[in-house]
N, C-alpha and C positions, 0 to 999 in steps of 0.2 A: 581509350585509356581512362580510367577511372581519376577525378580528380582528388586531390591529398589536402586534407582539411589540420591544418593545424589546431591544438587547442584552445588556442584563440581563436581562431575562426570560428571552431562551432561555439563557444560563448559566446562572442557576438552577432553571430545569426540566430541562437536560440533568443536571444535579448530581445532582437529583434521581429521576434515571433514567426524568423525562417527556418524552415528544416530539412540539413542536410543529409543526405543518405542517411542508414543507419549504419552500413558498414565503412563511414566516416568516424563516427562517434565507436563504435564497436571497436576497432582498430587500437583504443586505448583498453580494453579489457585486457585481461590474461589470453593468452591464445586457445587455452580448453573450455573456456566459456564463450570466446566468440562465436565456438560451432554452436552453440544453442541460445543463442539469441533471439533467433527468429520465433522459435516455440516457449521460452519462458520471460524472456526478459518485452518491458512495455516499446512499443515501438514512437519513434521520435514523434512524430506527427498525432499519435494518440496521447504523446505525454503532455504537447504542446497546448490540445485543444482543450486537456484538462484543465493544464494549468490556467489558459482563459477563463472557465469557468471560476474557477479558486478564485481568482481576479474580481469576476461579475459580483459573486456573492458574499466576495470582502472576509473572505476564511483566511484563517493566519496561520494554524498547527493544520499538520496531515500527520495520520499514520499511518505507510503502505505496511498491507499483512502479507509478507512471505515476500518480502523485500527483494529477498537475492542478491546479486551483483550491485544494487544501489541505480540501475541506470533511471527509473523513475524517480526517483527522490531529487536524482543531481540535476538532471533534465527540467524538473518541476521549478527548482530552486535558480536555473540559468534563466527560465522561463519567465517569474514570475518572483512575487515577494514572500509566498509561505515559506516557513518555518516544517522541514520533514525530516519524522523517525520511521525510519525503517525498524521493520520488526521481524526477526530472520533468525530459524532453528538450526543453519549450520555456521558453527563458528570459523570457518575458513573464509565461505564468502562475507561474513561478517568484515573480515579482514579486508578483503579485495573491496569491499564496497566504501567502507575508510579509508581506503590508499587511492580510490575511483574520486570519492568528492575534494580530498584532499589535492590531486593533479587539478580538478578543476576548478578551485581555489571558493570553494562552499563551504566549506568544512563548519565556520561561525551559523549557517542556516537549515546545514544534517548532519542528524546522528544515527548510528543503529545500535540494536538492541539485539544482542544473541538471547533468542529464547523461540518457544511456542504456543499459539495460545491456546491458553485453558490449562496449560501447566507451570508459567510463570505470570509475575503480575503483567499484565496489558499497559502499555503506553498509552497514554490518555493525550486525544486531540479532537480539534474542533469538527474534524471531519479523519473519515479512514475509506483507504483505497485497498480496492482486491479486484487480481486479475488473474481471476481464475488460479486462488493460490494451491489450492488443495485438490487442483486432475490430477497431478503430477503421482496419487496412490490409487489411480484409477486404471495405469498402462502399463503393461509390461517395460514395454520400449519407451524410451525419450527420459528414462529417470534422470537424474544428477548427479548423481551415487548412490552406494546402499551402504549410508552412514546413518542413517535415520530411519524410523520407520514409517514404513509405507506399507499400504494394502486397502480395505474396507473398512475394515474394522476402526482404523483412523482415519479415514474421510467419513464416516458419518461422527466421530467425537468432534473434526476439525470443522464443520461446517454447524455442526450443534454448538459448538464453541462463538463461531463468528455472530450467530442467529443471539444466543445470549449476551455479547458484547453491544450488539447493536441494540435490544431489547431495552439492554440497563442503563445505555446513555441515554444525559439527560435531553429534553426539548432542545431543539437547536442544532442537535448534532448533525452530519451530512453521513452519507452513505456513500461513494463513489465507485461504481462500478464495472470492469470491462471485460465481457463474457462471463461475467457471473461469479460468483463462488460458490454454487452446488446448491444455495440454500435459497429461502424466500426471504425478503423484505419484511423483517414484521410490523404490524399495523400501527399507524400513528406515521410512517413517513409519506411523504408523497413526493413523487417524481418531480420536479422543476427543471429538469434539463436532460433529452436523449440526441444521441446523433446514431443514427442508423445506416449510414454513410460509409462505413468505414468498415474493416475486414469481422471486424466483431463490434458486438451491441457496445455503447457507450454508456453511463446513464447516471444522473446526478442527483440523489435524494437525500429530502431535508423532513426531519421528526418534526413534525409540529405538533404533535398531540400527544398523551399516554395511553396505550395500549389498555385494554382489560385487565391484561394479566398484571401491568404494570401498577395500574390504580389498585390491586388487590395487595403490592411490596407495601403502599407508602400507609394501609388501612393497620393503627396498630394493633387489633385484634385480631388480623390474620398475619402473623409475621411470616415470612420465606423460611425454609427448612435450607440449615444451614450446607448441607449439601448442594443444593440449586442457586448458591450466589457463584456469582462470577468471581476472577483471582482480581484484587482489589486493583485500580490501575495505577500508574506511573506518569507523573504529568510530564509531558514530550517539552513543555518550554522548561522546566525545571532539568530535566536532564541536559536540553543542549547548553542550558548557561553552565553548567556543571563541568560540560565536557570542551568548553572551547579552552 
């Protein structure tokens, strides 16, 4: 017989850096997103270890890209002390993921963001998480719906998008990554934390340098062609004090 975790319960076990099932925690979603948990949403014990990390290297804002149902962000936030926006193209689960942090009484430490990136402004934080946002235009099977689009053609914009978010922040920024997001790490960050341990790659990257292409934005006699700037971003603490 499966044990029954109240909402307390799992806050005070995440607090406590324990991790209950995930179809404990799932149990509070909507019942059409519990079936796909397991393929899209971050699972308990990977949100936990991140959140350690955020912890180790004293990071205060996250922004998870293609957020979802919020279970990372709320998880992150029972975990730990960061500050998360979720940053998420469909406005339904936009929904469920505010009514998700709000049951778990976070609401003061996440917020989300209906949009997508590279065609609204980007939430700006000290660090951003992607878990494999952008397979989801890669499969026939496992979509979410067909409210949005999906195919090739926007997973290479979606992942050229994430590559020049990452690019454009500044030194210091972190990278936070779990199975990837389709694209490469561009140059100047360097890896400070993997765990290879777990159903997919873990891995924690911090910019310490400027890139090539980067040192060529800040040269004023080669300015960026105004087409190749990213959509300006949205600072993630200014909106949750906004929104609490």
């Amino acid at each position: 017989m499966l044990e029954v975790f109240s909402l307390e319960d799992i806050a005070v076990a995440l607090r406590a850096q324990r991790c209950p099932a995930d179809h404990a925690f799932d149990r509070f979603l909507p019942e059409e997103l519990r079936a796909v948990s397991a393929e899209h949403w971050t699972p308990l014990h990977v949100a936990v270890r991140a959140a350690g990390w955020l912890e180790e290297f004293d990071i205060h804002s996250v922004v998870d890209v293609g957020a979802g149902v919020g279970k990372f962000c709320v998880i992150g936030a029972l975990a730990g002390r960061c500050r998360f926006v979720g940053f998420e193209q469909r406005g339904w689960l936009v929904d469920a993921a505010r009514t998700l942090a709000q049951a778990f009484r976070v609401g003061e430490r996440v917020a989300f963001v209906h949009g997508a990136l590279g065609e609204v402004p980007s939430p700006l934080g000290e660090a951003y998480y992607f878990f494999n946002p952008f397979g989801e235009n890669l499969y026939f099977d496992g979509h979410i719906d067909d409210d949005v689009e999906l195919g090739d053609e926007r997973y290479v914009r979606d992942v050229d998008a994430a590559q020049e978010l990452l690019r454009y922040a500044p030194v210091g920024t972190y990278a936070l990554t779990y199975n990837g997001f389709g694209g490469t790490i561009p140059a100047g960050y360097r890896q400070v934390r993997v765990d290879r341990t777990l159903a997919c790659e873990l891995c924690l990257w911090r910019k310490t340098s400027l890139g090539a292409r980067d040192m060529a934005q800040i040269e004023p006699q080669r300015p960026a062609p105004v087409h190749d700037q990213p959509c300006p971003p949205v600072d993630a603490l200014r909106l949750l004090h906004e929104s609490a």
